[in-house]
Structures are given as C-alpha cells and as structure tokens.
FIZANU-132562 format. One record per residue: x, z, y of N, C-alpha, C in turn; residue in three letters. Coordinates in steps of 0.001 Angstrom, whole numbers, plus 500000, padded with zeros to 6 digits. Last residue first. Layout:
<recs>
XZYXZYXZYAla
...
</recs>
This chain:
<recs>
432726562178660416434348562066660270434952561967661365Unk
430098562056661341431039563355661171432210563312661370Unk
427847559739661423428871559426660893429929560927661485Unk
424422559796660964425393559757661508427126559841660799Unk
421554557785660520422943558322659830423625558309661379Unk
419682556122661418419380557340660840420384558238660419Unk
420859553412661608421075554411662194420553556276661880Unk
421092551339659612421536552582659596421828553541660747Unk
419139549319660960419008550146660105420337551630659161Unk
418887551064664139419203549289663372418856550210661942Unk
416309551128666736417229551553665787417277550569665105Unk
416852549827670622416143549942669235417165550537667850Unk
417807552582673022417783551393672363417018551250670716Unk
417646554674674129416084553542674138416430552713673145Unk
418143557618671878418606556921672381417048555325672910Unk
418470560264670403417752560369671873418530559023672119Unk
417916559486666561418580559683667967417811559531669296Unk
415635560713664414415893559873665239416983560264666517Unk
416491562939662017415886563162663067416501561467664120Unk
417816562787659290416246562203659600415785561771661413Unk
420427562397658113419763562943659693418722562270659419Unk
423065562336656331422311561813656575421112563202657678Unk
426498561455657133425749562673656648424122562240656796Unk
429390559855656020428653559831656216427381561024656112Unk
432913559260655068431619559907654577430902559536655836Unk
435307556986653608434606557233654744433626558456654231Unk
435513554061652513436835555253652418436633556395653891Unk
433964551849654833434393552356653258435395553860653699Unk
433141550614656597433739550349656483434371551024655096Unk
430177551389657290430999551939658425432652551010657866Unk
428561551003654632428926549585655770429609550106657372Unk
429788552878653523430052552110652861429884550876654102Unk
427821555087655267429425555185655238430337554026654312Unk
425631553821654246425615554079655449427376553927656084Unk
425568554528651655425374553094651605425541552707653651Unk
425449557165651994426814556730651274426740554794651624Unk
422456557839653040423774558304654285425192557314653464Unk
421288556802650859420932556031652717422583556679653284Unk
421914559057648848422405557413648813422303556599650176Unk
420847561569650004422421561250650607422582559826650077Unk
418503560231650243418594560643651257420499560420650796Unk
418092559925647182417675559353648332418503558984649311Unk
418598562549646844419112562103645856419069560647647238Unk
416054563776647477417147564349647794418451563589647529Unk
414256562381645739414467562552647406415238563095647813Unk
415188563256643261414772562256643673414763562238645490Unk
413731566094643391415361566118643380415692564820643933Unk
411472567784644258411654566759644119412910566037644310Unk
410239570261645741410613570558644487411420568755644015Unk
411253569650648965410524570666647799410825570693647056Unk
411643567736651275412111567465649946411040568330648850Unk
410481568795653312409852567818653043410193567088651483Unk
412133570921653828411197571545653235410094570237652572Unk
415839569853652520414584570676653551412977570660653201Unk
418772569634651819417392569638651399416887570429652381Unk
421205567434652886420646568418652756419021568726652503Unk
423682565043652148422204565593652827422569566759652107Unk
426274562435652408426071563695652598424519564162652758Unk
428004559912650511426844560594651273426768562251651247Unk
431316558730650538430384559755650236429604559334651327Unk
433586556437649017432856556783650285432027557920649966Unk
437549556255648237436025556515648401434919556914649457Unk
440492555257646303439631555056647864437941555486647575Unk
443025555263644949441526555256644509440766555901646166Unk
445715553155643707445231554170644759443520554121644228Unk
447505553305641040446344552613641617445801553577642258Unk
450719552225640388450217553215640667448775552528641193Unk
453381550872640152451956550374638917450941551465639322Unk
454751551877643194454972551203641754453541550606640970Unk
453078554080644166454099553732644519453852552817643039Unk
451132556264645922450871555999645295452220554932645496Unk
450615558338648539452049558803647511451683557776646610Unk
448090557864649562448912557269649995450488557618649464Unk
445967558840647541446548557347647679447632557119648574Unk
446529561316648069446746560643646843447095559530647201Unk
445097561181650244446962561671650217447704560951648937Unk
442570560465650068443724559864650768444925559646651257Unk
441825562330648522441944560785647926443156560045648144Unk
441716564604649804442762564730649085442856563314648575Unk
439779563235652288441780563604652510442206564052651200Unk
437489563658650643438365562612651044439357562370651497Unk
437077566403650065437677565487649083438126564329649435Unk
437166567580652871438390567854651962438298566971650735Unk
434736566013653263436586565951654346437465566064653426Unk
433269567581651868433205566066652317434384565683652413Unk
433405570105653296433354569550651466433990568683651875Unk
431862569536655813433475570045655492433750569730654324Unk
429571568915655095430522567454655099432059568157655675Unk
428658571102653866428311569738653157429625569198653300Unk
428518571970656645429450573194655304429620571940654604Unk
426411571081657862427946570896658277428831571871657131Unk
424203571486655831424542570019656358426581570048656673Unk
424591574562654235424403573432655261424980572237655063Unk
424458575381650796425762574827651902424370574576652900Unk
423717576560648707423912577770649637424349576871650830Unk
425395574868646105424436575672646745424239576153647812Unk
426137571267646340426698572559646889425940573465647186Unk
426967569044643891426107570061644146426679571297644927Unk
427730565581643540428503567270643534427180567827644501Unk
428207562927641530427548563486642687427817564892642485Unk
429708559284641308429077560904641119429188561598642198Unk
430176555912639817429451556946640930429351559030640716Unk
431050554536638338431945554726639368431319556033640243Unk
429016554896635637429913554246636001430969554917637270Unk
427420557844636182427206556551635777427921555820636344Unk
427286560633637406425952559569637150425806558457636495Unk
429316563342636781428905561456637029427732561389636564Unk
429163566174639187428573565202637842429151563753638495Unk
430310569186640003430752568126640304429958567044638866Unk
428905571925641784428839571435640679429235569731640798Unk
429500575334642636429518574075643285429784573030641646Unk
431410577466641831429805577207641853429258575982642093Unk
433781577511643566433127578563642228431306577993642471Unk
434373574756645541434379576422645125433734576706643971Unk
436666572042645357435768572411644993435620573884645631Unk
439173570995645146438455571007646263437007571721646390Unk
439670570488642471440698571184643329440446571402645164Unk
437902568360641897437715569788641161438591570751642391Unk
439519565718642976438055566470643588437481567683643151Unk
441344565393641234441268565950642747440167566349643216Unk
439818565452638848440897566175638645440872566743640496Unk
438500563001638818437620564530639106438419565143638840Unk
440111561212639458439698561287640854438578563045640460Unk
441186560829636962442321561129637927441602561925639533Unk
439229559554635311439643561283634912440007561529636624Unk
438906557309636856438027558269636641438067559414636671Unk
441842555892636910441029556358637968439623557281637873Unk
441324555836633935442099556335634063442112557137635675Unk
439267553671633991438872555320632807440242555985633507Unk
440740551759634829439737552606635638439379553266634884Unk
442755551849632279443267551988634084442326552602635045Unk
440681550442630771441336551631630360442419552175631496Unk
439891548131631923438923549238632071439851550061631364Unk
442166546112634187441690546561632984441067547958632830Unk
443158545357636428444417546173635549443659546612634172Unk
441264543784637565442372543241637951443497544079637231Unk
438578544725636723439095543622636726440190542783636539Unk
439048547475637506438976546913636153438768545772635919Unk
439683547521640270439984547687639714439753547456637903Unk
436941545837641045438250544936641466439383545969640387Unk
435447548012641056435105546370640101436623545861639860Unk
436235549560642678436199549919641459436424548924640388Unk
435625549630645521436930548571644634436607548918643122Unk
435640553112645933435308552125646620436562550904645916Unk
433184554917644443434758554774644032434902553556644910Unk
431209557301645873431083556248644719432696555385644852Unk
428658560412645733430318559963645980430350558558644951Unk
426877562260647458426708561530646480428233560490646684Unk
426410565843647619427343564659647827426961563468646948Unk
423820568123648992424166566730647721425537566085648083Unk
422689571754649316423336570125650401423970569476648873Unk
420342573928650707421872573197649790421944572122649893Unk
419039576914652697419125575326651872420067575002651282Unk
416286579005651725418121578979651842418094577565651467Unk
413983579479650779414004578376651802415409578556652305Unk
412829580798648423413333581473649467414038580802650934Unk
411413578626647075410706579819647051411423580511648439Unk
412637575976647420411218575616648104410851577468648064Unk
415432576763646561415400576669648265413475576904648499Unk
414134576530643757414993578050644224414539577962646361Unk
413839574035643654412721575239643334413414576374643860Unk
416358572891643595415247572744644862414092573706644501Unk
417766574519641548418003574441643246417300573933644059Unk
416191573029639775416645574505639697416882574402641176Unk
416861570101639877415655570969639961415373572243640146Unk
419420570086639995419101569908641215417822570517640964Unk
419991571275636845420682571322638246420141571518639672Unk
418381568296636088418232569950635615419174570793636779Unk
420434566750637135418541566891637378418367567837637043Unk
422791567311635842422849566626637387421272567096637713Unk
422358567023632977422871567673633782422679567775635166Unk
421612564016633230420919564931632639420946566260633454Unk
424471562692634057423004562985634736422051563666634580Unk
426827565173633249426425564169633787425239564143634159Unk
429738567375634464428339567159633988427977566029634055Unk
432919565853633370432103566716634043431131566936633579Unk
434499564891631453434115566148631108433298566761631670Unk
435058561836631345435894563128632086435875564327632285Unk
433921561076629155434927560340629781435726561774630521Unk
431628562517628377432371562303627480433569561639627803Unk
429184564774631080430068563124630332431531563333629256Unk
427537566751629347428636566634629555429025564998629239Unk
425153568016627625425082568295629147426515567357630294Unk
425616567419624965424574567022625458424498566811626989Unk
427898569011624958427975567901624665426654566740625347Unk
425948571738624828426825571072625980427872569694625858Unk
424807571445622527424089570763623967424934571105625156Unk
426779571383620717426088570069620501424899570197622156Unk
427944574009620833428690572814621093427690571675621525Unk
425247575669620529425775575404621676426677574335621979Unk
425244574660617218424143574385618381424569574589620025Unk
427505576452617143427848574481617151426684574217617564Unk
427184579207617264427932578203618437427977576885618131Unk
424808579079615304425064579310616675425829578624617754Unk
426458578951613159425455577946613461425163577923614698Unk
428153580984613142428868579508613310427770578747613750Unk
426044583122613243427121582517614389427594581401614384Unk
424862582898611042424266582791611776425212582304613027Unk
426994583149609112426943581690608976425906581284610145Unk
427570586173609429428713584741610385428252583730610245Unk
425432586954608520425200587147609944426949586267610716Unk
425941586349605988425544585484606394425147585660607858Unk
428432588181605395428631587187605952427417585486605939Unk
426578590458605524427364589870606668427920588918606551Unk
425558590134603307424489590359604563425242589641605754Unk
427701590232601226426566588905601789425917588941602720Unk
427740592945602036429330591871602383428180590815601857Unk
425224594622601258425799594928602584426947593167603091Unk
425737594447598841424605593666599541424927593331600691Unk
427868595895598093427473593857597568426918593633598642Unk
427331597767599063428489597136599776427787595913599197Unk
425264598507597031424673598481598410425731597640599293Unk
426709598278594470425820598061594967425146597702596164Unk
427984600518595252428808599060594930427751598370595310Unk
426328602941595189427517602319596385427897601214596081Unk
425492602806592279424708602471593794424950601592595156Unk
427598603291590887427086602242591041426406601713592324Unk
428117606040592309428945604891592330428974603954592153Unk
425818607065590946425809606928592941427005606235592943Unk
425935607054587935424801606240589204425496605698590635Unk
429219606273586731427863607099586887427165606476587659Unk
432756606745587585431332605712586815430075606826587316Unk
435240607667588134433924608527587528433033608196587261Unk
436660605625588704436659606111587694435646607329587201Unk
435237604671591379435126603869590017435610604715588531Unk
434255607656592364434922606263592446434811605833591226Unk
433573610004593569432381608970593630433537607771593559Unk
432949613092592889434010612059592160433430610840592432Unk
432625616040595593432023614950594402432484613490594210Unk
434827617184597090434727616948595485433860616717594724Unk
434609616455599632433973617872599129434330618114597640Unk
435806613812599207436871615243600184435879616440599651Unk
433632612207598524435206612992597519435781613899598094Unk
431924612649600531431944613192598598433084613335598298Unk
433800611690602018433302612914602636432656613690601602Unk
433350608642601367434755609419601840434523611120602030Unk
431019608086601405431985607857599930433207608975600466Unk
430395608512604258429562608877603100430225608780602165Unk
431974606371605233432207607149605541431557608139604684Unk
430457603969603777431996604179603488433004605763603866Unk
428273604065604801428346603955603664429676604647602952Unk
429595603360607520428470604803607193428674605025605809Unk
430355600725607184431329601559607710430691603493607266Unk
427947599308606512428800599349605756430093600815606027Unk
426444599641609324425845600091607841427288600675606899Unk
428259598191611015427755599965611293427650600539610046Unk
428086595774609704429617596372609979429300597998609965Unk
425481595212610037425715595641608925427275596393608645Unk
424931595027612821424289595753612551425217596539611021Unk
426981592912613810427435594249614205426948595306613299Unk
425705591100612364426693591344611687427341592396612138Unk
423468591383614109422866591390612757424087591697611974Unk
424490590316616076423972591391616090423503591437615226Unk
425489587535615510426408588606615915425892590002615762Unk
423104586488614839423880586575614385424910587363614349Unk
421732586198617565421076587432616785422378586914615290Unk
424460586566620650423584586041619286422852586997618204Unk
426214586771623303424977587325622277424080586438621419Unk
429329586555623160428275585894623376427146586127621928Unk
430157589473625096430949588242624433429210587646624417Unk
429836591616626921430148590359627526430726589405626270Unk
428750593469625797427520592383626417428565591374627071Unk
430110593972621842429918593759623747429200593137624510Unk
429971593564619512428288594547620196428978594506621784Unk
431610591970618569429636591800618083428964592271618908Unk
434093593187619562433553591579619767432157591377619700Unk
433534595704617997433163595308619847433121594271620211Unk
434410594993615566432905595207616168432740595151617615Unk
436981595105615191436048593830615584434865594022615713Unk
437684597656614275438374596890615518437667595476615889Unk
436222597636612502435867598633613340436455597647614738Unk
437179596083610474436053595704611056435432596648612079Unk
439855597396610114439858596227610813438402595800611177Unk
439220600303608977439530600186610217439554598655610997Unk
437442599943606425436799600181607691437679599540608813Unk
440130599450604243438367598462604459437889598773605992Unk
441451601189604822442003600056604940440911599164604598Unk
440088603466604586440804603183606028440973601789605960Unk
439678603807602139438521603267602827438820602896604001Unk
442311603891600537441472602677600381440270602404601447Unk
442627606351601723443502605492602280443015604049602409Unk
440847607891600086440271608157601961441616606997602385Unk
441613607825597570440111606946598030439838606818599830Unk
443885609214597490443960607722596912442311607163598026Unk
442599611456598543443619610665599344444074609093599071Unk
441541612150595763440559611986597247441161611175598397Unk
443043611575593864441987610660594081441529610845594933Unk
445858611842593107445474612466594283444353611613594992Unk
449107611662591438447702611670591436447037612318592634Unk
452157610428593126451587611609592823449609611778592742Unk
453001607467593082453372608950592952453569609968592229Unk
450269605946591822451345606123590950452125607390591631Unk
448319607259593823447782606304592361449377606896591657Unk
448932607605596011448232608820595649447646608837594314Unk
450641605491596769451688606916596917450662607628596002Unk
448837603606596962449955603151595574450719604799595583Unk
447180603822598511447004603829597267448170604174596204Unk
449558603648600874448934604942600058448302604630599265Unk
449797600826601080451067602139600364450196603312600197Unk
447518600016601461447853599991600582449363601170600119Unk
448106600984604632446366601429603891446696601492601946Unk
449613599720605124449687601112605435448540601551604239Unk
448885597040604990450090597392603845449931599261604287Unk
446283596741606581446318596939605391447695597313604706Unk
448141597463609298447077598090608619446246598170607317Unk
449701595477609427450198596742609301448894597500608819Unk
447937592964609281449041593522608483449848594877608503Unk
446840593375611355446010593607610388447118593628609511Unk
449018593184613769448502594723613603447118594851612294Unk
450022590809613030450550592165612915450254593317612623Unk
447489589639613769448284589507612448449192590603612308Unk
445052589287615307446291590180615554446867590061613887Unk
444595586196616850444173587042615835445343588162615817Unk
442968586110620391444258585607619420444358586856618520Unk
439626584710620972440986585834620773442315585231620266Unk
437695583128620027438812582999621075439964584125621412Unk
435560584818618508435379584623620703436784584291621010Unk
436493583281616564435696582962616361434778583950618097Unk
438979585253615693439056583854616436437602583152616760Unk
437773587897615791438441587448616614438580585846617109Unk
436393586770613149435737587366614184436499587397615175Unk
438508586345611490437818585239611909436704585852612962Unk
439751588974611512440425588121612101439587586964612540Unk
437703590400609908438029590537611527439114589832611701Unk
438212588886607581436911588842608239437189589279609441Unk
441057589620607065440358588139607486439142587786607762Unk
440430592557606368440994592108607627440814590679607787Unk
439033592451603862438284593167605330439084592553606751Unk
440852590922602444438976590385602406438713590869603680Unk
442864592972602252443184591721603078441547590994602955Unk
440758594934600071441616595328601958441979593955602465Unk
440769593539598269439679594110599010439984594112600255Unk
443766592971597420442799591699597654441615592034598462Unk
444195596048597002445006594926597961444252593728598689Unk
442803596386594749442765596985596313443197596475597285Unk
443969594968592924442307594273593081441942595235594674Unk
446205595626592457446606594167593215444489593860593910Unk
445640597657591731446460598158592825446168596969593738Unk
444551597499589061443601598024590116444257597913591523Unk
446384595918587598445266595516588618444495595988589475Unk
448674598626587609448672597269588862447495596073589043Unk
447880600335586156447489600708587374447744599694587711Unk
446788599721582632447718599810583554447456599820585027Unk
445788598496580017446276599949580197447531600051581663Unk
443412596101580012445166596682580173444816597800580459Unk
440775596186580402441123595880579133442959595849579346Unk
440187596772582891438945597122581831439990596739580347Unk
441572595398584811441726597605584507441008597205583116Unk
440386593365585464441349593450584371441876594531583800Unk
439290593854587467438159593904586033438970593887585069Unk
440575593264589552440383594842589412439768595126588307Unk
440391590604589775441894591261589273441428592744589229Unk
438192590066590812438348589428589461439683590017589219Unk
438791591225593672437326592324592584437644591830590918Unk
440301589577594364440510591197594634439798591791593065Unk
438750587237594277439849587351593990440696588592593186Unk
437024588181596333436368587467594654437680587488594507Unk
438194588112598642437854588953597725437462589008596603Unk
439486585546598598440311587014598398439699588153597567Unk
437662583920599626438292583709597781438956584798597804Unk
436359585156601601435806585165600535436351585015598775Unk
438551585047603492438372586103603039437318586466602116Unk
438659582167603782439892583060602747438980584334602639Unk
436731581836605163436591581625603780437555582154603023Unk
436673583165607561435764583816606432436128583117604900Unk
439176581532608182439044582999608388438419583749606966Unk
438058579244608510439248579032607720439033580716607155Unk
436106579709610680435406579745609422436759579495608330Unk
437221579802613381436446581193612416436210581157610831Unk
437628577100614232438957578273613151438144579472612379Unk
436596574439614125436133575773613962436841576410613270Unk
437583571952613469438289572947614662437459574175614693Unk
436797571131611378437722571047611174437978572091612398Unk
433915570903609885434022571228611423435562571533611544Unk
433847570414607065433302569871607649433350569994609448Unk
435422572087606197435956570872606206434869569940606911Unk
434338574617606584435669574826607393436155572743607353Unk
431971574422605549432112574224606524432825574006607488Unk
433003574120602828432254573156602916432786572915604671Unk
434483577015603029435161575527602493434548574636602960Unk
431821578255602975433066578736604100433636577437603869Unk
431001577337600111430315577153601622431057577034602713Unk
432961578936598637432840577175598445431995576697599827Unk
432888581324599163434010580841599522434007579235599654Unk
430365581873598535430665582008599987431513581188600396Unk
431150581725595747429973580760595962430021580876597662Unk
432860583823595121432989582563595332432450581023595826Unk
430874585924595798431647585785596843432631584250596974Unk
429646585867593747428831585300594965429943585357595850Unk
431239586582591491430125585245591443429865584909592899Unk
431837588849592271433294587401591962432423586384592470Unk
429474590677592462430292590363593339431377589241593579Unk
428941590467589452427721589922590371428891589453592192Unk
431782591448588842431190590625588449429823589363589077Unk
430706594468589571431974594064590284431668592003589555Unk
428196595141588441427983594862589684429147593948590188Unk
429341594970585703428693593735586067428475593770587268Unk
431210597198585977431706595980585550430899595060586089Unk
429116598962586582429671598586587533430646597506587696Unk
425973599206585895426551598571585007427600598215586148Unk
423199598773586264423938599455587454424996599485587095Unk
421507597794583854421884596799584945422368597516586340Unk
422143599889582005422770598758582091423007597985583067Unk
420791601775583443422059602057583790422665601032583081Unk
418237600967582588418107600666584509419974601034584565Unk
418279600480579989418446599374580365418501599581582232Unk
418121603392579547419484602785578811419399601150579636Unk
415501603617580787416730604453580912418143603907580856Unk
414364602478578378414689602119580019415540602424580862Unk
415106603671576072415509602240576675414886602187578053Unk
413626606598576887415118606131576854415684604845576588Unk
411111605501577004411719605675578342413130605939578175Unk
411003604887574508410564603818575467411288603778576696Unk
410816606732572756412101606003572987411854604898574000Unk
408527608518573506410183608864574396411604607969574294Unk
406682606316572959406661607020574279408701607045574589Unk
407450607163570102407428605639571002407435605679572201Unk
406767609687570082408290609576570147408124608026570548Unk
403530609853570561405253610353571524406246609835571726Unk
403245608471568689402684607903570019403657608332570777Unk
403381609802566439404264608751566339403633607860568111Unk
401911611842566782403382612418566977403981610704567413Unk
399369610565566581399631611060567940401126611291568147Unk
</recs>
C-alpha cells in the first residue's frame, strides 16, 4: 500500500515537473521564433505574390522582426549581459509598430513613420534608463508595454470604425488587439502592485502570459491573412464589374445596375432615364490611325463625359464604341439636359482639336422608364437604342429622346418618328 503512495506521489511530481516543463519560457520564447518565421515566409509568399499589396511588406517584416526580437532575447540565456535582452525589446517593439503600420497601409493611410519611430525609440530608451541606469523593473516593464500597446492602439480604430471596411477579419483582429492590450494592461498593474511578472521572475503566470501573447500574435495575424484575403476577393469582383480599357463599368455591371433601378422605380414609381451613347466614325477611326488611337479616343471620351456627370449617375461600356450612362431619379427632360452637356463637351473638344489630333463626334439615345418597362432592363435598353439609331439618321453628332406617345399629326408615321429630336 506504502509503495502505492509514494508511486502515486512521484507520479504527480513528474507531472508536475513535466506541466512546468512544457510552460518552460525558453521554449515558449522558441515555440514563438518557430512560428513567427513560418508567418514571415507566408507574409513573403504573399507580399511576392501580390506585389502592390503594401499591407503585407508591413506584416511580414513585422514577422521576421519579431522572430528576430524573441531569437536575440534567448541569447540572455547563455551571455552574461543586458544587450540581448535590450536588442530582443527593441525587435518586439518595432514587430508592434509594423503591424500598425501595415494596418494603416492596408485602408490607404499614409504610414506614420515618425510618429512609430518616436514611439518605439521612446519606449526603448526607457528600457535601457530602468535596465542599465538605474534598476527599476516596474518602470523597466510599464515602458516595454507602452511600446507594444501604444501603436496597435493607434490602429485599432482603423479595425473597429464603421467607416473603414468591415470585414470579419478586421473584426476578429480588432477583437484580439483588445485581448492582447488587457493582457498587457494586467502584466502592467502586477508589477506596479509588486507582483514580479517578468521574465526574470520565471514561474507560472509569466509563462502563462507568454503564452497567451503567442497565441494571441498568431490569432492576429491570421485576422490580417483574413483581410488580405478579403480585399483581393473584392479586387477580383470589381475587376469583374469593370472594363479593363477605361475603367468604367461594363456590361455586367450595366444589368445589375439597371435591374436594381427598375425594381426600385416598379416599387415606388420615381422614374430614371438611360443614355445610350455610340462614337460616331469610330471604324474609320481605327482604320485610318490604328486601334491603339481609338483605345485612345476611348479613354479620352470617358474622361469628358465623367466631367459631366453627377454623384451617382453611372457611366458603362457595353462593348466596342458604344456606352451607356445611368441617371437615377432623372426625367425624360433632366435625361436630355445630361445629354446636351455631354455632347457640347465632345463638341468643344473637337473643335480645339489641331495637328495629329482626332476629334471624337457622338450620337445619344435618350428614354425613360415607365411602368410598361417594370422590372425588364432590356426594354429599356430598347427604347433609348430606337431614340440613338433615330439621332444617328438625323445626321449624327446629335441626341435624340425617345416618346412612345404618337404625334398629333394626319400624316402617316415613318419610321422614326416615334422620336423626337430636343436638341
């Protein structure tokens, strides 16, 4: 029975001995080199694989840094000397600020380099005042945590504002920024009471804490690999949504668009009005100067016609020479005011045109949706092609509006009469 005990009690003192092996803060700091390099090779993968995604240059330095940081702070273990630990604080702290830097660049910000550089070398001179100085581990530890917290503090509002762009990525990396920062604030508030919670006092709850940060700095930065993924799924369907010549929308675009807006008019019966616009000569131009001249009349003509535009109003190509602009909310006569103004800016254009210069001349259709349209974009679509093919045999460089309603006239109708002509 005795010899049942003591097997018993050495049992639970190897366990014992084996649950504070594997809390073991050498090996936590260690478990940390390992994976943070393994981030760093991903971050790499991706930063070379998406060359203009700046966010990710960001995360990846700040993965070899820190694996960097943590593999120079293990060197304490066997020199007798304060400068790895100094250079392995250093490497921690610049890890925190290139993560909020690639969070900045990553909504388009411009990264604050200054002000993360002042904030880690601030952060670091006090290590170094409360390390070599004058000893002073609570101040040594409350400088080190400033200089981890404060730059991801300053980038959390990028994560948790409703006006940047909500992702469960972002909010998953706001989530753990909170975590981590608590954690940190908790370390900071033991030592100010005077319980010894740093690496040199070893023991459990300092393992713990390492511990939980590990977890915590993979958590997040896979709530960035959620974002990057994020926004290049957005790249790839507005690519999807977008001619590749001149940037507008294209047809796809264009139907999705109009469907939305004729379901909208068929519920609250506010109407909106189509331009359908087509390049008059076009042929003759790439014929006669070559299709990299009319790619050139392309860009050139949704440049003027943008500058005519309002906030909302949607300009697509359809395909080759042709495109079509969406005006919510417009009438018929709102329509072919539009109308006017893109064709006088054509026609200014063209007429300052001088030398190797290629004027660009056009016709438009004009409609409006009404209740016979409904949900059915196609008919709408229709309707301003009758009114453009209308203003095309008026003579060109012209608009046209289209009218269902028969004229009060005896005479017989020809076939474009259904159109009237505005201009």
């Amino acid at each position: 029975m005795g010899d049942g005990r003591t097997a018993a009690r050495d049992g639970g003192r190897d366990a014992a001995c084996a649950a504070r092996a594997m809390l073991n803060v050498p090996t936590l700091w260690m478990v940390f080199v390992v994976n943070f390099l393994a981030l760093g090779v991903i971050w790499a993968y991706v930063t070379r694989s998406y060359p203009k995604f700046a966010a990710a240059r960001f995360w990846m330095a700040s993965s070899f840094v820190g694996a960097a940081g943590a593999m120079t702070a293990l060197i304490r273990l066997f020199v007798a000397s304060p400068l790895p630990l100094l250079l392995g604080a250093g490497g921690v702290i610049a890890a925190s600020c290139l993560a909020a830097m690639g969070i900045q660049r990553f909504y388009d910000r411009p990264v604050s380099w200054r002000l993360m550089t002042a904030t880690g070398g601030l952060s670091l001179a006090g290590v170094v005042v409360f390390m070599v100085g004058f000893e002073h581990m609570q101040l040594r530890m409350l400088s080190y945590t400033l200089g981890q917290a404060l730059p991801l503090v300053l980038a959390l509002r990028l994560l948790l504002s409703p006006e940047g762009r909500v992702s469960p990525g972002a909010r998953l990396s706001g989530i753990v920024i909170l975590t981590i920062i608590a954690i940190l604030l908790v370390r900071t508030v033991g030592n100010l009471l005077g319980h010894d919670l740093s690496a040199r006092a070893g023991g459990q709850p300092h393992a713990v804490i390492v511990l939980g940060l590990l977890f915590l700095s993979m958590t997040l930065n896979f709530g960035f690999l959620l974002m990057a993924m994020d926004s290049l799924r957005n790249e790839v369907a507005d690519l999807a949504l977008l001619d590749d010549l001149t940037g507008v929308a294209n047809r796809r675009h264009l139907l999705q668009r109009l469907t939305e807006e004729c379901a909208r008019s068929e519920r609250g019966g506010a109407p909106f009005s189509l331009l359908v616009i087509d390049l008059d000569g076009f042929k003759t131009i790439n014929d006669t100067h070559g299709h990299a001249a009319g790619d050139a009349c392309l860009r050139h003509f949704t440049l003027m016609a943008q500058t005519r535009l309002r906030p909302g109003d949607m300009l697509a190509r359809t395909g080759g020479d042709e495109f079509c602009i969406v005006l919510p909310s417009s009438s018929l006569r709102e329509a072919a005011a539009i109308a006017r103004r893109v064709l006088e800016v054509c026609r200014q254009d063209a007429a300052t045109c001088t030398g190797g210069d290629i004027p660009i001349a056009i016709s438009i259709g004009v409609a409006q949706w009404d209740r016979g349209i409904g949900q059915f974009p196609d008919r709408l679509i229709a309707h301003a092609d009758h009114a453009l093919y209308a203003a095309k045999k008026n003579g060109k460089n012209d608009f046209a509006v289209y009218d269902p309603a028969p004229p009060l006239s005896p005479e017989p109708l020809g076939p474009g009469e259904p159109v009237r002509n505005f201009a």
